[in-house]
KETOR-982589 format. One record per residue (C-alpha): y negated, z negated, x; residue in three letters. Coordinates in Angstrom, 3 decimals. Example, Ala and Ser with C-alpha at 12.3 -4.5 7.8 and 13.67 -1.06 7.14 Angstrom:
BEGIN
<kenu><v>4.500</v><w>-7.800</w><u>12.300</u><roke>Ala</roke></kenu>
<kenu><v>1.060</v><w>-7.140</w><u>13.670</u><roke>Ser</roke></kenu>
This chain:
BEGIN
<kenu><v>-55.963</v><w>46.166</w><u>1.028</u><roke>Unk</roke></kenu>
<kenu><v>-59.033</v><w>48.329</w><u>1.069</u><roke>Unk</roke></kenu>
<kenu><v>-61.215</v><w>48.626</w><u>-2.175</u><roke>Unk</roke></kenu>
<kenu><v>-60.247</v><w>52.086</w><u>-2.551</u><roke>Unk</roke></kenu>
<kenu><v>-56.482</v><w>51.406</w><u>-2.592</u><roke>Unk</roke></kenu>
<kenu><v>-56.993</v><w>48.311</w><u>-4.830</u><roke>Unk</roke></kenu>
<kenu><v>-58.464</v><w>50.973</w><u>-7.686</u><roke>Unk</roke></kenu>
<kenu><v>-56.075</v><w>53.551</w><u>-7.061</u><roke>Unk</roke></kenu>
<kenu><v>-52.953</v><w>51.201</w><u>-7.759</u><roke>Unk</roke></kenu>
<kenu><v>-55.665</v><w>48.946</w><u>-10.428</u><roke>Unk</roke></kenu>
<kenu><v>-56.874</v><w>52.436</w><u>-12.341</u><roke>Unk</roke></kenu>
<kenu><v>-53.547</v><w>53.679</w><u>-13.482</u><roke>Unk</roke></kenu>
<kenu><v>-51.974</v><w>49.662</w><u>-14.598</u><roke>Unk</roke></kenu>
<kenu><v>-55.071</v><w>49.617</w><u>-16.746</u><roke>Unk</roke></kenu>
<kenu><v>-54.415</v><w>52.631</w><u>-19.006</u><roke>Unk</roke></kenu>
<kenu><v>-50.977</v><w>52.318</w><u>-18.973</u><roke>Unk</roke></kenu>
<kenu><v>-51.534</v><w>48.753</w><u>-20.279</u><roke>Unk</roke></kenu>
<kenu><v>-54.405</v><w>49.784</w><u>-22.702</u><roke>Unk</roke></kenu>
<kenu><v>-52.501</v><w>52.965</w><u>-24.202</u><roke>Unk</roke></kenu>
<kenu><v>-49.445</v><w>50.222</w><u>-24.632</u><roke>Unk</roke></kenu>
<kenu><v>-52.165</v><w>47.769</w><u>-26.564</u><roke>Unk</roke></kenu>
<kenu><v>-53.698</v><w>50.978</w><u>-28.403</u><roke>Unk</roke></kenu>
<kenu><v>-50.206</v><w>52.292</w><u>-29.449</u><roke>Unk</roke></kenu>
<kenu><v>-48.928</v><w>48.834</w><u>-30.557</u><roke>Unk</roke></kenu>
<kenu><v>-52.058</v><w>48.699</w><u>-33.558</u><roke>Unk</roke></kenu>
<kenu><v>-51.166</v><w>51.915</w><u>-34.604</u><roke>Unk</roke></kenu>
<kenu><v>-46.754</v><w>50.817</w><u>-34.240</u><roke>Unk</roke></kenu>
<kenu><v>-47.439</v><w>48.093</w><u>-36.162</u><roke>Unk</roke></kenu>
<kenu><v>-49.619</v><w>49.607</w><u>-38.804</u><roke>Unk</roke></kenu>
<kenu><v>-47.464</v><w>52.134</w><u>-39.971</u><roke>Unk</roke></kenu>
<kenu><v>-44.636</v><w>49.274</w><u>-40.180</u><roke>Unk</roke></kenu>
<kenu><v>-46.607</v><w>47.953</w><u>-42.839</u><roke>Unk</roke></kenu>
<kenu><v>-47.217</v><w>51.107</w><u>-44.851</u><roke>Unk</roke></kenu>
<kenu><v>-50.674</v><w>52.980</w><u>-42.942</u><roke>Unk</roke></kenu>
<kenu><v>-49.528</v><w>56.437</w><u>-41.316</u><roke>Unk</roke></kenu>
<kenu><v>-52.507</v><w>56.930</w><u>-40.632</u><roke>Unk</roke></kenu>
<kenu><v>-52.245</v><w>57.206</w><u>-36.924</u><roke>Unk</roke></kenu>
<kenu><v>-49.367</v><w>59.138</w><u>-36.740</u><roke>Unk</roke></kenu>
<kenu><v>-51.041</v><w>61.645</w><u>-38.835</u><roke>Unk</roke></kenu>
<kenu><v>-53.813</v><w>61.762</w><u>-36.638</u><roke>Unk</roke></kenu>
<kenu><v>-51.566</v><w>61.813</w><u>-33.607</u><roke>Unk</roke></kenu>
<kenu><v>-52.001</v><w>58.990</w><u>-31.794</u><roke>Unk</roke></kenu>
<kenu><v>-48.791</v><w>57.071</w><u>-32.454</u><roke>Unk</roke></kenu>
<kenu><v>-47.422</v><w>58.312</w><u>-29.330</u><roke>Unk</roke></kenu>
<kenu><v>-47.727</v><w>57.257</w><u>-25.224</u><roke>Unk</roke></kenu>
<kenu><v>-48.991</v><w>60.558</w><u>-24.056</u><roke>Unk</roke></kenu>
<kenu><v>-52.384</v><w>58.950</w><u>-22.186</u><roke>Unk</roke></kenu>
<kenu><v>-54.485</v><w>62.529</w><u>-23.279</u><roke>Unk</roke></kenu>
<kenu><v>-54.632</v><w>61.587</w><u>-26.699</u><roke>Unk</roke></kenu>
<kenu><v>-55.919</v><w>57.765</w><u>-25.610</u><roke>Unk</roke></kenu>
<kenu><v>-58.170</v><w>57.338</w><u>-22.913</u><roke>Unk</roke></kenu>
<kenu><v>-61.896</v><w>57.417</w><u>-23.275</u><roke>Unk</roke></kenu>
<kenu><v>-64.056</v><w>58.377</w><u>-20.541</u><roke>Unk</roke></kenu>
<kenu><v>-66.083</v><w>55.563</w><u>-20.277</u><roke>Unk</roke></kenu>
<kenu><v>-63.771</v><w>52.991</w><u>-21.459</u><roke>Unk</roke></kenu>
<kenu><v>-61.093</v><w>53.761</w><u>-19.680</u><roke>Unk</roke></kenu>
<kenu><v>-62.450</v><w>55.284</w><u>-16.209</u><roke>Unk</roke></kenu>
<kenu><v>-65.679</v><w>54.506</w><u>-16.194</u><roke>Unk</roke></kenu>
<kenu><v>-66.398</v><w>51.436</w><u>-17.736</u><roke>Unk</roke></kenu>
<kenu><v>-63.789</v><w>49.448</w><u>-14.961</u><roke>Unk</roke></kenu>
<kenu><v>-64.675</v><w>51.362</w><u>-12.193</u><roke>Unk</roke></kenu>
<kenu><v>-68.644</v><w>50.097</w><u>-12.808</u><roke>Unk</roke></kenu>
<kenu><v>-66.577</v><w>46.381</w><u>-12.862</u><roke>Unk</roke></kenu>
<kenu><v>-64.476</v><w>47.283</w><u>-10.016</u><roke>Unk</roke></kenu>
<kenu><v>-67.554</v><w>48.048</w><u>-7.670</u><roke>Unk</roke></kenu>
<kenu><v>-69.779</v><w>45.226</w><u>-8.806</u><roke>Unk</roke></kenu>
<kenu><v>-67.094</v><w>42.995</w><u>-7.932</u><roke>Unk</roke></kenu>
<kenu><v>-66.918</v><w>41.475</w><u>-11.786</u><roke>Unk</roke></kenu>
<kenu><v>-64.536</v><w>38.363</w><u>-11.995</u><roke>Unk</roke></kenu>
<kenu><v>-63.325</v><w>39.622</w><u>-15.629</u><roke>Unk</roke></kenu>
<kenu><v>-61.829</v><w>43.335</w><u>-15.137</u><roke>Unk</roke></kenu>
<kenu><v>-61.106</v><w>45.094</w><u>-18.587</u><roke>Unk</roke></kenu>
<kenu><v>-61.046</v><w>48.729</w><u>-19.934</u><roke>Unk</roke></kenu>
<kenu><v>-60.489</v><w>50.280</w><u>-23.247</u><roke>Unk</roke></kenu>
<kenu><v>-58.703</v><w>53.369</w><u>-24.944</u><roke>Unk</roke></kenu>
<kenu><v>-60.024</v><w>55.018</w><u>-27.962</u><roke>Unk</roke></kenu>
<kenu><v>-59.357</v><w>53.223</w><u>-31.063</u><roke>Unk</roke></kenu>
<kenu><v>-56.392</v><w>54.138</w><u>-32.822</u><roke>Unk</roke></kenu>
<kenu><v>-57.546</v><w>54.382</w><u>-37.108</u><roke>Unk</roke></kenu>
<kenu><v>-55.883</v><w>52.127</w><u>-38.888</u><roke>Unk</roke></kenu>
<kenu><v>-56.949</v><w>52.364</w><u>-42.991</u><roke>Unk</roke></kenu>
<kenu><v>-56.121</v><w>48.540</w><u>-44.073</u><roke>Unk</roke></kenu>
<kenu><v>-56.231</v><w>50.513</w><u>-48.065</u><roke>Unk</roke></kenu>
<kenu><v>-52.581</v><w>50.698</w><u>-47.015</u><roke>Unk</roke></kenu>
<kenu><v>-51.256</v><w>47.351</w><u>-46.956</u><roke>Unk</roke></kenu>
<kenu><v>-49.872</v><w>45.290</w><u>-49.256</u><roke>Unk</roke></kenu>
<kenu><v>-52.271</v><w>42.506</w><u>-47.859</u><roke>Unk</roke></kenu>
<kenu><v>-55.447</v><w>44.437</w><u>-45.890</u><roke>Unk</roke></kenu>
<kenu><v>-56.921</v><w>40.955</w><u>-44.792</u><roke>Unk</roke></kenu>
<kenu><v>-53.427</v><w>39.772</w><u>-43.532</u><roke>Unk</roke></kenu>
<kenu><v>-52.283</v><w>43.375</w><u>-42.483</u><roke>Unk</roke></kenu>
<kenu><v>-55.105</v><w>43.973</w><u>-40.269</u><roke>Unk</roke></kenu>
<kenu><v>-54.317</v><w>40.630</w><u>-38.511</u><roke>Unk</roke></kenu>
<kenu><v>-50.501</v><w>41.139</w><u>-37.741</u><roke>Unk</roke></kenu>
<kenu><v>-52.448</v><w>44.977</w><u>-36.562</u><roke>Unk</roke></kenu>
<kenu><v>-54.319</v><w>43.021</w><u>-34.202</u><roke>Unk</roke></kenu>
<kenu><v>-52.478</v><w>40.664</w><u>-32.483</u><roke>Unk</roke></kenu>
<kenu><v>-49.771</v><w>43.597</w><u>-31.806</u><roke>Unk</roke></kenu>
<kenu><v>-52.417</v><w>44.557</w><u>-29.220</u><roke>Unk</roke></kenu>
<kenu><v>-52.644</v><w>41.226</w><u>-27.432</u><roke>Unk</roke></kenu>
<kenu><v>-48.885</v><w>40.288</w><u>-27.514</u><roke>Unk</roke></kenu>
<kenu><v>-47.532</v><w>43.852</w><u>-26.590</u><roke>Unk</roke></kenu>
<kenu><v>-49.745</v><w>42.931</w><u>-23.545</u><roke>Unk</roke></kenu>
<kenu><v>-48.186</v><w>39.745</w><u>-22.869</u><roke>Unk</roke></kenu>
<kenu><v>-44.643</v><w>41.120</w><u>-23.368</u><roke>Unk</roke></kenu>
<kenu><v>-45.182</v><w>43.906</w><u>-20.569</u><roke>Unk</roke></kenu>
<kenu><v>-47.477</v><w>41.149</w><u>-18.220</u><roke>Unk</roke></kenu>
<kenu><v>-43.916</v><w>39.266</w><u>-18.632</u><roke>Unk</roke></kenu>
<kenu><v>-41.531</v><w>42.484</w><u>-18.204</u><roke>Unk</roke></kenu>
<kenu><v>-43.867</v><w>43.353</w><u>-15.066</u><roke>Unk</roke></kenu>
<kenu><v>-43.562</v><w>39.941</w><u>-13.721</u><roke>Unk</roke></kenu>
<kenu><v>-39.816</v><w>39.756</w><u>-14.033</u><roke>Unk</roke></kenu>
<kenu><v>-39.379</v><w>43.317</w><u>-12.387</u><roke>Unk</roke></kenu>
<kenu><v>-41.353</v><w>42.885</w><u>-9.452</u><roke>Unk</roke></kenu>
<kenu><v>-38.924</v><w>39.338</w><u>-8.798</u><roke>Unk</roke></kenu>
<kenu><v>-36.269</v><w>41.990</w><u>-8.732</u><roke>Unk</roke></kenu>
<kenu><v>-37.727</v><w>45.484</w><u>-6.577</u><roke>Unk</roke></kenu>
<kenu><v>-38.407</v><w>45.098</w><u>-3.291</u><roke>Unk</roke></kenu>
<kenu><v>-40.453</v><w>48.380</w><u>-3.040</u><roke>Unk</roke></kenu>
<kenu><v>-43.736</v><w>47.370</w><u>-1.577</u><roke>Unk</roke></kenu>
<kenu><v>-45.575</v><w>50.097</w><u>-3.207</u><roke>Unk</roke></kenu>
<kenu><v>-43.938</v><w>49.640</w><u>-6.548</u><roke>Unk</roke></kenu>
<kenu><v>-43.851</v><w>45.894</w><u>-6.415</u><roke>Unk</roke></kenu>
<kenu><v>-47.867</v><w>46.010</w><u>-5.773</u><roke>Unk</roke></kenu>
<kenu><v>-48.205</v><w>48.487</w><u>-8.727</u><roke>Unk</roke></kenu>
<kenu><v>-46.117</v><w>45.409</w><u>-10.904</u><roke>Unk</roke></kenu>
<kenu><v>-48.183</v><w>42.034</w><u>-10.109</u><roke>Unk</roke></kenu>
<kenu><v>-50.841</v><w>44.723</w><u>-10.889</u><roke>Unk</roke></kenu>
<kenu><v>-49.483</v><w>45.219</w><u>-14.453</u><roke>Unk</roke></kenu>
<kenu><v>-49.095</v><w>41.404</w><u>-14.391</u><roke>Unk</roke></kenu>
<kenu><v>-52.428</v><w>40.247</w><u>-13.693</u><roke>Unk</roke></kenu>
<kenu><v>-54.469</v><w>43.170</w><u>-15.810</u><roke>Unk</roke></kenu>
<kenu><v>-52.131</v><w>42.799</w><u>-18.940</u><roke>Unk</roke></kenu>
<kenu><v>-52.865</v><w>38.828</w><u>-18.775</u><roke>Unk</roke></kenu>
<kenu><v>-56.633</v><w>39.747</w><u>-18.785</u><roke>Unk</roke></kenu>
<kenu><v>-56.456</v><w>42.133</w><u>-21.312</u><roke>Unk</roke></kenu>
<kenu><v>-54.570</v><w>40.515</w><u>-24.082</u><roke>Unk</roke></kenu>
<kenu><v>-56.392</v><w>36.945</w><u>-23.313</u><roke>Unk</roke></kenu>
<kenu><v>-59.733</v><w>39.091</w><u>-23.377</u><roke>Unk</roke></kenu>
<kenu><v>-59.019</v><w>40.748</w><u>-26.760</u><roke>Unk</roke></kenu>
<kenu><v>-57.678</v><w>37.443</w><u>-28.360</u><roke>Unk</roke></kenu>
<kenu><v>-61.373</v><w>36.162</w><u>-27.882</u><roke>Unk</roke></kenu>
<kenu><v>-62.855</v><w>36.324</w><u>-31.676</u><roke>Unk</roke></kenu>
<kenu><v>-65.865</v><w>38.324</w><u>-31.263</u><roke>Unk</roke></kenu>
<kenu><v>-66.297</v><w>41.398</w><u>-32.873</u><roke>Unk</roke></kenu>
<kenu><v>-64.334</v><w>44.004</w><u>-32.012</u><roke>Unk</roke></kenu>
<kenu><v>-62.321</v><w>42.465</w><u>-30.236</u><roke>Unk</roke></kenu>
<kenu><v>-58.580</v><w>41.780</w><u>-31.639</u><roke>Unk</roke></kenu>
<kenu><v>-59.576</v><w>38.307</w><u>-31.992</u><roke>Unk</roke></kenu>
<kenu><v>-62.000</v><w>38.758</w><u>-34.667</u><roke>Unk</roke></kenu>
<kenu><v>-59.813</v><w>39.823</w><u>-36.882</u><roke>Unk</roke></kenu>
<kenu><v>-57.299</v><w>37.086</w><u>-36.112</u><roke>Unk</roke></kenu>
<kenu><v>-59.593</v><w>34.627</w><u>-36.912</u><roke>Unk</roke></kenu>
<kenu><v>-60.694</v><w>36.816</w><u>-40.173</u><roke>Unk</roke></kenu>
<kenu><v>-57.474</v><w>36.620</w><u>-41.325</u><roke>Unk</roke></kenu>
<kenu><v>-57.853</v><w>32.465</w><u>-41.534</u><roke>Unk</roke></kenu>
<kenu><v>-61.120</v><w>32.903</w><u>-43.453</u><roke>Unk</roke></kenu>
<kenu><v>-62.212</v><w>33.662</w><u>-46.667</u><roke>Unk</roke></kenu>
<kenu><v>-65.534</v><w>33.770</w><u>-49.197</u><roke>Unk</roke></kenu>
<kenu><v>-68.374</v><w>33.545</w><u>-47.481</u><roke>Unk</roke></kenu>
<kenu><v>-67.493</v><w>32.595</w><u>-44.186</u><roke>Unk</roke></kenu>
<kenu><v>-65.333</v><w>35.493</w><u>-44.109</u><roke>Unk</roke></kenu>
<kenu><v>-68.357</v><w>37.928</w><u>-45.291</u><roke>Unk</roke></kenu>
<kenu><v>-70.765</v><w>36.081</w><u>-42.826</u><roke>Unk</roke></kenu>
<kenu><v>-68.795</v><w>36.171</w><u>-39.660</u><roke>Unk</roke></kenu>
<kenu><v>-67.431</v><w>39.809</w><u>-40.251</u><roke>Unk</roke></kenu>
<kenu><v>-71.052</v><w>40.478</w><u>-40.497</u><roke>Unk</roke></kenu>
<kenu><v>-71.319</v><w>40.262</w><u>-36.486</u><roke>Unk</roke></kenu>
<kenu><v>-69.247</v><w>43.759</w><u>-36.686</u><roke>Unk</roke></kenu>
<kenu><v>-72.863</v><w>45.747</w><u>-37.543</u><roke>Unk</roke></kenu>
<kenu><v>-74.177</v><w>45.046</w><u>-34.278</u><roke>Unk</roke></kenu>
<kenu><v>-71.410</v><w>46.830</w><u>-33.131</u><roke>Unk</roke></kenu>
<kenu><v>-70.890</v><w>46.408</w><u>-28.772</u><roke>Unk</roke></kenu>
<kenu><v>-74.058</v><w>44.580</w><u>-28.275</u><roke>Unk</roke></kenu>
<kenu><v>-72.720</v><w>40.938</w><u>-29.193</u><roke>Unk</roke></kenu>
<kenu><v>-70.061</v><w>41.167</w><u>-26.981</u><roke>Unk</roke></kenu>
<kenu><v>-71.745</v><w>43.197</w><u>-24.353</u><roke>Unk</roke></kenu>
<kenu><v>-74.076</v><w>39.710</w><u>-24.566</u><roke>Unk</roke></kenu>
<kenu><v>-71.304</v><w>37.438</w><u>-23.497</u><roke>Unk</roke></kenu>
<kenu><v>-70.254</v><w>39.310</w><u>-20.870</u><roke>Unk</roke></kenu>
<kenu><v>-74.142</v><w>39.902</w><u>-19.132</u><roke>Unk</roke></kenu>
<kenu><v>-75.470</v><w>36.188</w><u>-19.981</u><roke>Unk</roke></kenu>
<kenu><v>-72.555</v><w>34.166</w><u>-21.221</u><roke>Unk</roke></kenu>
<kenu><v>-70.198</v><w>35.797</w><u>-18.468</u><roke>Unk</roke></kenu>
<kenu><v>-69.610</v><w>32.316</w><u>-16.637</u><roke>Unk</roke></kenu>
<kenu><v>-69.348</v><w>30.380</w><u>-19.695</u><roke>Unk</roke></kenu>
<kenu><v>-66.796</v><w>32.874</w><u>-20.780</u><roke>Unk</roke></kenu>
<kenu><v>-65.043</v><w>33.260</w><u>-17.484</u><roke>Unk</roke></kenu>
<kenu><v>-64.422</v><w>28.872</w><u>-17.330</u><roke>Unk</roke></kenu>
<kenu><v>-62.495</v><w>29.328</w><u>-20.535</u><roke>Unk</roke></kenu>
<kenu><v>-60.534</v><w>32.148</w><u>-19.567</u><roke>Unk</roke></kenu>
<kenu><v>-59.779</v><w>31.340</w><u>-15.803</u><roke>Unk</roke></kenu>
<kenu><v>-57.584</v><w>28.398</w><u>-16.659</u><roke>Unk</roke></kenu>
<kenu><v>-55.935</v><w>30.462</w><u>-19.512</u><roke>Unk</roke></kenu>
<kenu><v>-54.945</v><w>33.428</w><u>-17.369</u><roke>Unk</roke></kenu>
<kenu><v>-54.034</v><w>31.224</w><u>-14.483</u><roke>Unk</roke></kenu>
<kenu><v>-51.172</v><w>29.624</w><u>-16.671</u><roke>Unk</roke></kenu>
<kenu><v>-49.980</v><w>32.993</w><u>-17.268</u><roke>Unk</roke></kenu>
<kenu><v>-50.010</v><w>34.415</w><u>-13.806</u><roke>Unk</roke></kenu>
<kenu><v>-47.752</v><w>31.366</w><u>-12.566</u><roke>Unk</roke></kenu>
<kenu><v>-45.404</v><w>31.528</w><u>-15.481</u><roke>Unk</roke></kenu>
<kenu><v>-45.030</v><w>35.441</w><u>-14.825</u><roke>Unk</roke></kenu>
<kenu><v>-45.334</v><w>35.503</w><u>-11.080</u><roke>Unk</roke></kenu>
């Protein structure tokens, strides 16, 4: 399959899988009490009111191309205000991991579909949906700010070491965007084994 066909079956499993994960935080956060998404309109599937130029097109397009081992793209955030919850610490880390495990769930639901359809197109489109849905929810459980992982991990801490490792959120991209240009095959060793357990359980 030619590059060109790879990202025009690759392009659209990534923000399908990324507006799931986006619409999942914002699911889950109104379960527990924050409607603040909804109000703001993004509790909903419809891709407009998700993607992000760069994160979504862009961003794995520029990874596409320079043939990047670890393939990932983003939506806009949906806002969450943790004020809401019974438990803001807690809340924001069942708000989190809904990102992550919706993910897994539809890496799973892919996997078991494509068993099923014999549809060469459509059963290419589904190991698709497979393999980026494995990379995206074990790429967002890694706890580095922003990722969903940070805040799993936050929600384990407290007192200082709570304060000094949410700290690592002012820096904003540019610790993660780190990892991933000088720490990328350090990062990739402990991910590779993780996402190959998942591919042969779901394909």
């Amino acid at each position: 399959m030619s590059d060109l066909s790879q990202l025009i079956i690759l392009l659209p499993a990534l923000i399908l899988s990324v507006i799931f994960h986006e619409y999942a935080h914002g699911r889950v956060a109104e379960l527990l009490g924050d409607p603040t998404a909804r109000n703001a309109g993004r509790l909903s599937l419809n891709p407009i009111v998700h993607i992000d130029p760069f994160g979504s097109i862009i961003l794995p397009i520029m990874l596409i191309s320079a043939g990047s081992p670890i393939i990932f793209g983003s939506a806009k955030p949906v806002p969450i205000n943790p004020n809401y919850f019974e438990n803001p610490k807690r809340g924001m880390m069942y708000v989190a991991i809904a990102g992550p495990l919706t993910n897994f769930t539809l890496a799973a639901a892919s996997g078991f579909l494509s068993k099923l359809l014999t549809f060469p197109v459509l059963g290419t489109f589904l190991q698709y949906l497979v393999f980026v849905n494995i990379i995206l929810g074990v790429f967002n459980l890694i706890p580095i700010p922003p990722l969903d992982g940070s805040r799993v991990l936050a929600g384990f801490l407290t007192g200082k070491p709570l304060r000094t490792y949410m700290s690592i959120e002012r820096y904003g991209l540019f610790p993660l965007l780190f990892v991933l240009l000088f720490l990328r095959g350090i990062l990739w060793s402990i991910m590779d084994p993780v996402i190959s357990f998942f591919l042969h359980l779901f394909l």
